[in-house]
PyMOL Python script that loads the backbone (N, CA, C, O; Angstrom):
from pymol import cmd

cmd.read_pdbstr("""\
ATOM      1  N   UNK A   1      55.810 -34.494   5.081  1.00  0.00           N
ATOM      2  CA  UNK A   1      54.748 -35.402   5.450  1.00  0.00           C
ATOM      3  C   UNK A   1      53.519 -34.575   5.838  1.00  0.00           C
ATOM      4  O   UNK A   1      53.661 -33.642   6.628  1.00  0.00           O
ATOM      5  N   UNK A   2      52.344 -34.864   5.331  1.00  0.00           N
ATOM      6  CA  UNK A   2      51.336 -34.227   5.584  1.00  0.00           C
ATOM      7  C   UNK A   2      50.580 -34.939   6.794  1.00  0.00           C
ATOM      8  O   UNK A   2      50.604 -36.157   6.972  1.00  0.00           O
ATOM      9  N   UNK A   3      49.861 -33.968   7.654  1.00  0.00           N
ATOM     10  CA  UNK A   3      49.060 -34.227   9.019  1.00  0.00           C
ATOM     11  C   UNK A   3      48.591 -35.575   8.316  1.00  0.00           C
ATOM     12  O   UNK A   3      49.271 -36.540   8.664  1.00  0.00           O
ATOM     13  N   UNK A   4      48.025 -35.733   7.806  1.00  0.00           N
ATOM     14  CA  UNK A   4      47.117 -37.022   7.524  1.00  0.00           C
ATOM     15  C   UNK A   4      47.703 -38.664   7.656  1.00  0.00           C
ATOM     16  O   UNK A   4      47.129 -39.667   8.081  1.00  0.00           O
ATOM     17  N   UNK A   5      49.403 -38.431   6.979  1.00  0.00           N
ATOM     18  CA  UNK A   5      49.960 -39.278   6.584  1.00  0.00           C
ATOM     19  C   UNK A   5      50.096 -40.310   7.724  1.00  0.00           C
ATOM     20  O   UNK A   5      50.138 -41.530   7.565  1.00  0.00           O
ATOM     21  N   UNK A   6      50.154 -39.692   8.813  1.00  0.00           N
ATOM     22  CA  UNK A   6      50.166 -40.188  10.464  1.00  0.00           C
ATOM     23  C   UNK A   6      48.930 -41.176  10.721  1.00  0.00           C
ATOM     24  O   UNK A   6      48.953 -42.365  11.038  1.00  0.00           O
ATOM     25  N   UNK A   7      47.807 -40.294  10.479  1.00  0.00           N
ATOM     26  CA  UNK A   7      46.362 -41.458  10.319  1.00  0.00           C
ATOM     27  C   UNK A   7      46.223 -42.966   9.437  1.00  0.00           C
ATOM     28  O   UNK A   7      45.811 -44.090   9.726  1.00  0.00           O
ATOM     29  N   UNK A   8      46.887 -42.230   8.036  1.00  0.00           N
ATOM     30  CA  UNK A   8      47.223 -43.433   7.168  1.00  0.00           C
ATOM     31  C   UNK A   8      47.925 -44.469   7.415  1.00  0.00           C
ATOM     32  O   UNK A   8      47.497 -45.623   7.421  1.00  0.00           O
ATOM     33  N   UNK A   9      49.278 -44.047   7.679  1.00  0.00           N
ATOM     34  CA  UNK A   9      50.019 -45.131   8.866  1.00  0.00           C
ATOM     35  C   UNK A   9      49.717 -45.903   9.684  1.00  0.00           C
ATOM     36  O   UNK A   9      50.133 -47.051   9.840  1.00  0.00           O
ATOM     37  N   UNK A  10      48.903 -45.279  10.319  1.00  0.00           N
ATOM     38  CA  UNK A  10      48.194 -46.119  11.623  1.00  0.00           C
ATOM     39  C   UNK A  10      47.203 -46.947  10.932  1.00  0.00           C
ATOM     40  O   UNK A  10      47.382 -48.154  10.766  1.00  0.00           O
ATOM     41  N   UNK A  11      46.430 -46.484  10.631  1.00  0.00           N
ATOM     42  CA  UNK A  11      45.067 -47.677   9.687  1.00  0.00           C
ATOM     43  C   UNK A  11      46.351 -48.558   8.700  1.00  0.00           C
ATOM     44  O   UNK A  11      46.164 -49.688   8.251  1.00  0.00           O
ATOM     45  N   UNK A  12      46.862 -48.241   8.622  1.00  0.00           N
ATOM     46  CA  UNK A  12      47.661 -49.432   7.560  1.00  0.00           C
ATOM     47  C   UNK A  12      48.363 -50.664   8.662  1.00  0.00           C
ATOM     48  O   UNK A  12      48.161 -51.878   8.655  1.00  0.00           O
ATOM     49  N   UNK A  13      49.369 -49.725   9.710  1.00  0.00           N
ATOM     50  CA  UNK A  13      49.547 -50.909  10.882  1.00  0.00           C
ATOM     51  C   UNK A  13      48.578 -51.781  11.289  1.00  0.00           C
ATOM     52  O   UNK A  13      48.695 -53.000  11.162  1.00  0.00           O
ATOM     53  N   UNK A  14      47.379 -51.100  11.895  1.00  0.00           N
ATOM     54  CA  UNK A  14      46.744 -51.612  12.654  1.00  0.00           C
ATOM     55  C   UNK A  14      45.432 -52.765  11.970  1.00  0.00           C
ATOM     56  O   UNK A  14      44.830 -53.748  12.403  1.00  0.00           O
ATOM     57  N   UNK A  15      45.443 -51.829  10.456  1.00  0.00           N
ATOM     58  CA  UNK A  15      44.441 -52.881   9.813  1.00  0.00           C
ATOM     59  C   UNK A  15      44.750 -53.444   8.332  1.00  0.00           C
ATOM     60  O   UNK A  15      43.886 -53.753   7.511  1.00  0.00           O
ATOM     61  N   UNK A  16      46.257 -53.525   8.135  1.00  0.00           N
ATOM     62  CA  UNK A  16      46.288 -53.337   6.898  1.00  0.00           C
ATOM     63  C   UNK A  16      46.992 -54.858   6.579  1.00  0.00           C
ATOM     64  O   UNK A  16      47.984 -54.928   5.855  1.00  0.00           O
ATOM     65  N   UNK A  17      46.577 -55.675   6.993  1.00  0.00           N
ATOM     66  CA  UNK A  17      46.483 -57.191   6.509  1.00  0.00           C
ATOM     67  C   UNK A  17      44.819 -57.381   6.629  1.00  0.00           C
ATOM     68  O   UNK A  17      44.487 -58.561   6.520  1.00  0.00           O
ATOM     69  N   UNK A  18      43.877 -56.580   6.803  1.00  0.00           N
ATOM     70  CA  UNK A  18      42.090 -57.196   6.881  1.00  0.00           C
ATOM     71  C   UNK A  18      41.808 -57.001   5.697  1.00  0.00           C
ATOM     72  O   UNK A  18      42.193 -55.973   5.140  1.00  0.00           O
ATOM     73  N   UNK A  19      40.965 -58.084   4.951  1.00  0.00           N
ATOM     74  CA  UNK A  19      39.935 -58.129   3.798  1.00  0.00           C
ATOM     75  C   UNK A  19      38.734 -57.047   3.845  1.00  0.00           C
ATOM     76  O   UNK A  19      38.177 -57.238   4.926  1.00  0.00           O
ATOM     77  N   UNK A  20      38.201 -56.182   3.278  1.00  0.00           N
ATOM     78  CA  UNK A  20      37.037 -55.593   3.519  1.00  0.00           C
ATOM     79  C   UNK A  20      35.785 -55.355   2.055  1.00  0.00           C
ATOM     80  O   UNK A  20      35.970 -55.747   0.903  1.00  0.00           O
ATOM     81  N   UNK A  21      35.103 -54.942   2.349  1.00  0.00           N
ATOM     82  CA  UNK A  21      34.585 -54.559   0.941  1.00  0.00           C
ATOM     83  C   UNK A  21      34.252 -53.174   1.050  1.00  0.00           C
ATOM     84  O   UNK A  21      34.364 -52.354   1.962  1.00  0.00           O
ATOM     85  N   UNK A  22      33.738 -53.119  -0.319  1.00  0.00           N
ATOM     86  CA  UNK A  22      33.330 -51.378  -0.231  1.00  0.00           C
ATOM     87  C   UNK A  22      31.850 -51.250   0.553  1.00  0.00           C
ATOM     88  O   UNK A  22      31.490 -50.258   1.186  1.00  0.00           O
ATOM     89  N   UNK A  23      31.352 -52.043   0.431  1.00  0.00           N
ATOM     90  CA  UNK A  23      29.917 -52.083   1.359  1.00  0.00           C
ATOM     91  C   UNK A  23      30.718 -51.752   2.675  1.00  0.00           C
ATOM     92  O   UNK A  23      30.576 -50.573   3.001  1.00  0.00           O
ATOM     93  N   UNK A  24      31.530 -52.496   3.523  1.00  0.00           N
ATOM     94  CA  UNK A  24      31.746 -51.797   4.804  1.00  0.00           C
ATOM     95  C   UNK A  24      32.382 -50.519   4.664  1.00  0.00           C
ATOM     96  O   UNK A  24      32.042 -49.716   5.533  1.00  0.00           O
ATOM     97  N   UNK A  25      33.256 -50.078   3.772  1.00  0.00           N
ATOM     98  CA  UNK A  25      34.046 -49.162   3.934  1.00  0.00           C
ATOM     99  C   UNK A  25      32.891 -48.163   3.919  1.00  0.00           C
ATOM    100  O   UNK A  25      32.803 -47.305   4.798  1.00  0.00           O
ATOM    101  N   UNK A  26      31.836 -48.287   2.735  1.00  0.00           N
ATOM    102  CA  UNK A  26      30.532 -47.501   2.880  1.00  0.00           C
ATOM    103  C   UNK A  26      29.850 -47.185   3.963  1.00  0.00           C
ATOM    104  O   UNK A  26      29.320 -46.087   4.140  1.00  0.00           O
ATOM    105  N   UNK A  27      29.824 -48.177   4.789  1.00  0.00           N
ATOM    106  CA  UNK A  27      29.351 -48.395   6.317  1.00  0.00           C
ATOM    107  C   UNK A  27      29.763 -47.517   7.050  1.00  0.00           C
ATOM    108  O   UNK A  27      29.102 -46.778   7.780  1.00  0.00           O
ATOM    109  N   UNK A  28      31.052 -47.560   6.866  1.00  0.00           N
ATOM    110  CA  UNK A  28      32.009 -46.902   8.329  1.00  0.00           C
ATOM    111  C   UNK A  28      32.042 -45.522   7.481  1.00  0.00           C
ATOM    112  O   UNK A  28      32.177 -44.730   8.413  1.00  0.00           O
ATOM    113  N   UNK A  29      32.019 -45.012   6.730  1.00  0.00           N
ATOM    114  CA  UNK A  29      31.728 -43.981   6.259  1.00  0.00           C
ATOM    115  C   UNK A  29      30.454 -43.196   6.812  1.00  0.00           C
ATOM    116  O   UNK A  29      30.362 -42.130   7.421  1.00  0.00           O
ATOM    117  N   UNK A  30      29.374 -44.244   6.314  1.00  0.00           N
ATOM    118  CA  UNK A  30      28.432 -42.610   6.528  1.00  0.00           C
ATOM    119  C   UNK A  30      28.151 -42.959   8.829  1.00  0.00           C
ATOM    120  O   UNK A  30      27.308 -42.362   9.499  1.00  0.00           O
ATOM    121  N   UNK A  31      29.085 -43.952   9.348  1.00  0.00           N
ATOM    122  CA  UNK A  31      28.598 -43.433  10.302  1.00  0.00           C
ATOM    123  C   UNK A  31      29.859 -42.593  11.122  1.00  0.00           C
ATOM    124  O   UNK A  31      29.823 -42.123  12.260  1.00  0.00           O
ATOM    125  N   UNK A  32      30.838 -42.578  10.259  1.00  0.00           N
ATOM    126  CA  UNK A  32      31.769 -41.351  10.648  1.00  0.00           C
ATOM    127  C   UNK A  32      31.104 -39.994  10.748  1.00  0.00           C
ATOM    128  O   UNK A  32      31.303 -39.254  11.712  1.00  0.00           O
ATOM    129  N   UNK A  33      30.018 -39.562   9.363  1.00  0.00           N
ATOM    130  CA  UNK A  33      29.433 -38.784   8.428  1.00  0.00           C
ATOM    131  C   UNK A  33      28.217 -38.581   9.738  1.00  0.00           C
ATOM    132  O   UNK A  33      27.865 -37.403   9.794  1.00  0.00           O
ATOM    133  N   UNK A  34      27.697 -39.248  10.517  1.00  0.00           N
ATOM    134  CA  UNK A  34      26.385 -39.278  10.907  1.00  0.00           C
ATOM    135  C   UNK A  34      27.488 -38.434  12.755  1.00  0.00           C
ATOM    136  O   UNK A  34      27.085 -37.533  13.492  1.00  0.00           O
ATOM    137  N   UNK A  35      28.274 -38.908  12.816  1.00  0.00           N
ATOM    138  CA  UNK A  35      29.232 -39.191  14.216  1.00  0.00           C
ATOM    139  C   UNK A  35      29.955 -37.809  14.038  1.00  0.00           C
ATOM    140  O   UNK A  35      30.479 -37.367  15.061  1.00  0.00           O
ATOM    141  N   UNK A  36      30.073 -36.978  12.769  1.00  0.00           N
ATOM    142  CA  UNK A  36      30.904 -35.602  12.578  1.00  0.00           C
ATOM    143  C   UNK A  36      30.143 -35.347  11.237  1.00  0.00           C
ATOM    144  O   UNK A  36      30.313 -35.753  10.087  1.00  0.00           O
ATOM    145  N   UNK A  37      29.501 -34.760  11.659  1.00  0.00           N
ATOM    146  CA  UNK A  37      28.491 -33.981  10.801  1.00  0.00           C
ATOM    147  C   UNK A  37      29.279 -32.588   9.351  1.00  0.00           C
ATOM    148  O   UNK A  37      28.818 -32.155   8.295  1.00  0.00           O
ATOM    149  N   UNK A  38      30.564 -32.351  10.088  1.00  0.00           N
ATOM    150  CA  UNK A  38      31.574 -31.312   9.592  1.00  0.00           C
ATOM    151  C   UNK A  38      32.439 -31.799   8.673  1.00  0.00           C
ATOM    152  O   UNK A  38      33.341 -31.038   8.324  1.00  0.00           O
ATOM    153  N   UNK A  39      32.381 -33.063   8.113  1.00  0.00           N
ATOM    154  CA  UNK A  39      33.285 -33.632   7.369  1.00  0.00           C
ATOM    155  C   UNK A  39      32.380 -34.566   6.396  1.00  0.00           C
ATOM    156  O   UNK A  39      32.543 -35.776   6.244  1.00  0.00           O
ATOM    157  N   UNK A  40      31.611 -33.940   5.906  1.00  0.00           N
ATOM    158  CA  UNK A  40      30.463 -34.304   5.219  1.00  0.00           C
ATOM    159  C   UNK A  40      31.139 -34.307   4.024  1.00  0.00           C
ATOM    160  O   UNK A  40      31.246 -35.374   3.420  1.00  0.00           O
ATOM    161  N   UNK A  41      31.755 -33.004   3.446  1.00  0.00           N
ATOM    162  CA  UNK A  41      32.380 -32.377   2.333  1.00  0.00           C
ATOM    163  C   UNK A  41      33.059 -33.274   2.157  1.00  0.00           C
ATOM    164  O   UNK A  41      32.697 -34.056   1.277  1.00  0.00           O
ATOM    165  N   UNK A  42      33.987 -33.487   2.701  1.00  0.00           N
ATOM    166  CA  UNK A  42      35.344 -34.368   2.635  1.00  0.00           C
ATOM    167  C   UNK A  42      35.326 -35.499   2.143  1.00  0.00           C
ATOM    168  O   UNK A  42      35.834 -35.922   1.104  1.00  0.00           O
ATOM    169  N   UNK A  43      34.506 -36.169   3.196  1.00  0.00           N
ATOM    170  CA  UNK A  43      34.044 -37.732   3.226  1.00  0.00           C
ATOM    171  C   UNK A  43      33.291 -37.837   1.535  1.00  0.00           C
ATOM    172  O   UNK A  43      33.834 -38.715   0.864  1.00  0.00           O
ATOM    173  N   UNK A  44      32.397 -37.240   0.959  1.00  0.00           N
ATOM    174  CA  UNK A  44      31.563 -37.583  -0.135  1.00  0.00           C
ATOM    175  C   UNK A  44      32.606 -36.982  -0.879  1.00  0.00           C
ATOM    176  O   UNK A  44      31.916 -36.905  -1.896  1.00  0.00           O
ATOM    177  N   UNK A  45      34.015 -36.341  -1.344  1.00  0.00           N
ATOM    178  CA  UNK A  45      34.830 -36.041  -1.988  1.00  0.00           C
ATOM    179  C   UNK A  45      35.615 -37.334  -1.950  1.00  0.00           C
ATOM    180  O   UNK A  45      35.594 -37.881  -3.052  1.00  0.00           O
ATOM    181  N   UNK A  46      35.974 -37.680  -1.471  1.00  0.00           N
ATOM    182  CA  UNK A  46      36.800 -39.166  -1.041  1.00  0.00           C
ATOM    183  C   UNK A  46      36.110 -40.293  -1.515  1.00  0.00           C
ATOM    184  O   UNK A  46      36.694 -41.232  -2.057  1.00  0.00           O
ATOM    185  N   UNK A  47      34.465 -40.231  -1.275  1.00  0.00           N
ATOM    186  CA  UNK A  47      33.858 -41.124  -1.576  1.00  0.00           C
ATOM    187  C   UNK A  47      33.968 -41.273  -3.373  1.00  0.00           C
ATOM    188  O   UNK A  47      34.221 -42.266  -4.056  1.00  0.00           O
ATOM    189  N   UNK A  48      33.663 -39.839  -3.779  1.00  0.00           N
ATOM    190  CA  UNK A  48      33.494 -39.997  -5.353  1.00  0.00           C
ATOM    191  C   UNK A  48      34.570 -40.449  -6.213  1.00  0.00           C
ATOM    192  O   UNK A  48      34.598 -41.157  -7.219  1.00  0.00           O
ATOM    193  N   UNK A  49      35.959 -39.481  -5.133  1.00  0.00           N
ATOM    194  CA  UNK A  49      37.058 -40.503  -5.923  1.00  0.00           C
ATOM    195  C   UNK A  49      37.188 -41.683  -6.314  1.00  0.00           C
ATOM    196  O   UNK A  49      37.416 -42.096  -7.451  1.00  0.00           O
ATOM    197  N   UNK A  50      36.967 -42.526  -4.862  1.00  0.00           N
ATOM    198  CA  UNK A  50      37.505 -43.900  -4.921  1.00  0.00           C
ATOM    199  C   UNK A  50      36.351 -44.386  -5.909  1.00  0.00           C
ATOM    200  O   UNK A  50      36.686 -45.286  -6.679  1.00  0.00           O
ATOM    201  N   UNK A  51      34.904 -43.873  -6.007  1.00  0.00           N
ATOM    202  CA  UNK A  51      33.934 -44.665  -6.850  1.00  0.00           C
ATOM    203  C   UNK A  51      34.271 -44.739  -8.175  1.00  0.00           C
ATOM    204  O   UNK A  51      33.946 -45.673  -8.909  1.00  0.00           O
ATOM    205  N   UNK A  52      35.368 -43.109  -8.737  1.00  0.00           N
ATOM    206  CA  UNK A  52      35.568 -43.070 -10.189  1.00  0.00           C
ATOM    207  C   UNK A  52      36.802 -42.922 -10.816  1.00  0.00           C
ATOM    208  O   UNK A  52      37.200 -42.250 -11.768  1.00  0.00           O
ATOM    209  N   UNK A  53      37.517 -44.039  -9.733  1.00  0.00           N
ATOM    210  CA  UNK A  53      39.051 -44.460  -9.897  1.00  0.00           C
ATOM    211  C   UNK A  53      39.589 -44.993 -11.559  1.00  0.00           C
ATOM    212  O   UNK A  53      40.531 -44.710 -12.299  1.00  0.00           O
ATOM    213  N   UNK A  54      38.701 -45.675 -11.604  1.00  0.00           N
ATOM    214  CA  UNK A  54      38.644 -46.414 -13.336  1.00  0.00           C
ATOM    215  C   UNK A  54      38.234 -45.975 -14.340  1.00  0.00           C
ATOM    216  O   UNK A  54      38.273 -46.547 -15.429  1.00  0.00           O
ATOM    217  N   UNK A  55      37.469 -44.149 -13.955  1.00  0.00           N
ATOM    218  CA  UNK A  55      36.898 -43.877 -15.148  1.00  0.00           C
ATOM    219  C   UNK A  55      38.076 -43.453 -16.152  1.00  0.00           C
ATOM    220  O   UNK A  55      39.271 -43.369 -15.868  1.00  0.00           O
ATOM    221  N   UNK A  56      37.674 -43.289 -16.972  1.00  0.00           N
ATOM    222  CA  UNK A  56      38.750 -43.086 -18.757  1.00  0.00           C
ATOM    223  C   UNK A  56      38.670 -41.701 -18.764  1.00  0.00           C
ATOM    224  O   UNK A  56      39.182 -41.265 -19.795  1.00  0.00           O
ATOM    225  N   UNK A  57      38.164 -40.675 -17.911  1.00  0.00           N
ATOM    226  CA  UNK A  57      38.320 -39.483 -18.006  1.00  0.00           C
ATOM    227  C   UNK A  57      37.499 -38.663 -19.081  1.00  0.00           C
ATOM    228  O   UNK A  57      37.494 -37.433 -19.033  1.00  0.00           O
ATOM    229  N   UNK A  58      36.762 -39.404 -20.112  1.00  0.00           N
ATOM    230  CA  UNK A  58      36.377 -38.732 -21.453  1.00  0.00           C
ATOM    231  C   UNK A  58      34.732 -38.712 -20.893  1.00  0.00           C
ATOM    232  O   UNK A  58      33.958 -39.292 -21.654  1.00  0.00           O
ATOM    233  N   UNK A  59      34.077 -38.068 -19.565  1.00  0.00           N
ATOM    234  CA  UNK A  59      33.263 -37.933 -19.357  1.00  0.00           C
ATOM    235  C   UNK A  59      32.771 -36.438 -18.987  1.00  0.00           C
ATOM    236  O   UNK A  59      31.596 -36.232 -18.685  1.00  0.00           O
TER     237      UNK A  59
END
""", "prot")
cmd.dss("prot")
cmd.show_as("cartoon", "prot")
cmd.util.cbc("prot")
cmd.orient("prot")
């Protein structure tokens, strides 16, 4: 189990029957981003994933 998997867990207990959109998830993003300035990298790596989940790869 990786360190993280613990965080995931928890956001899944605690919020993982809520509706959201990507506009909030965007939200709570850049003010994580604004709130820890050091996880800038991360956060916009995460971000690009989830934006290019559907691409076909032939780009």
């Amino acid at each position: 189990m990786y360190f993280t998997d613990r965080g995931i867990e928890e956001l899944t207990s605690r919020r993982g029957d809520d509706d959201v959109t990507f506009a909030w998830l965007a939200e709570r993003l850049v003010e994580f981003v604004d709130l820890n300035p050091e996880f800038e990298v991360p956060v916009e790596r995460l971000a690009t994933w989830l934006a290019r989940l559907d691409d076909d790869g032939d780009e």
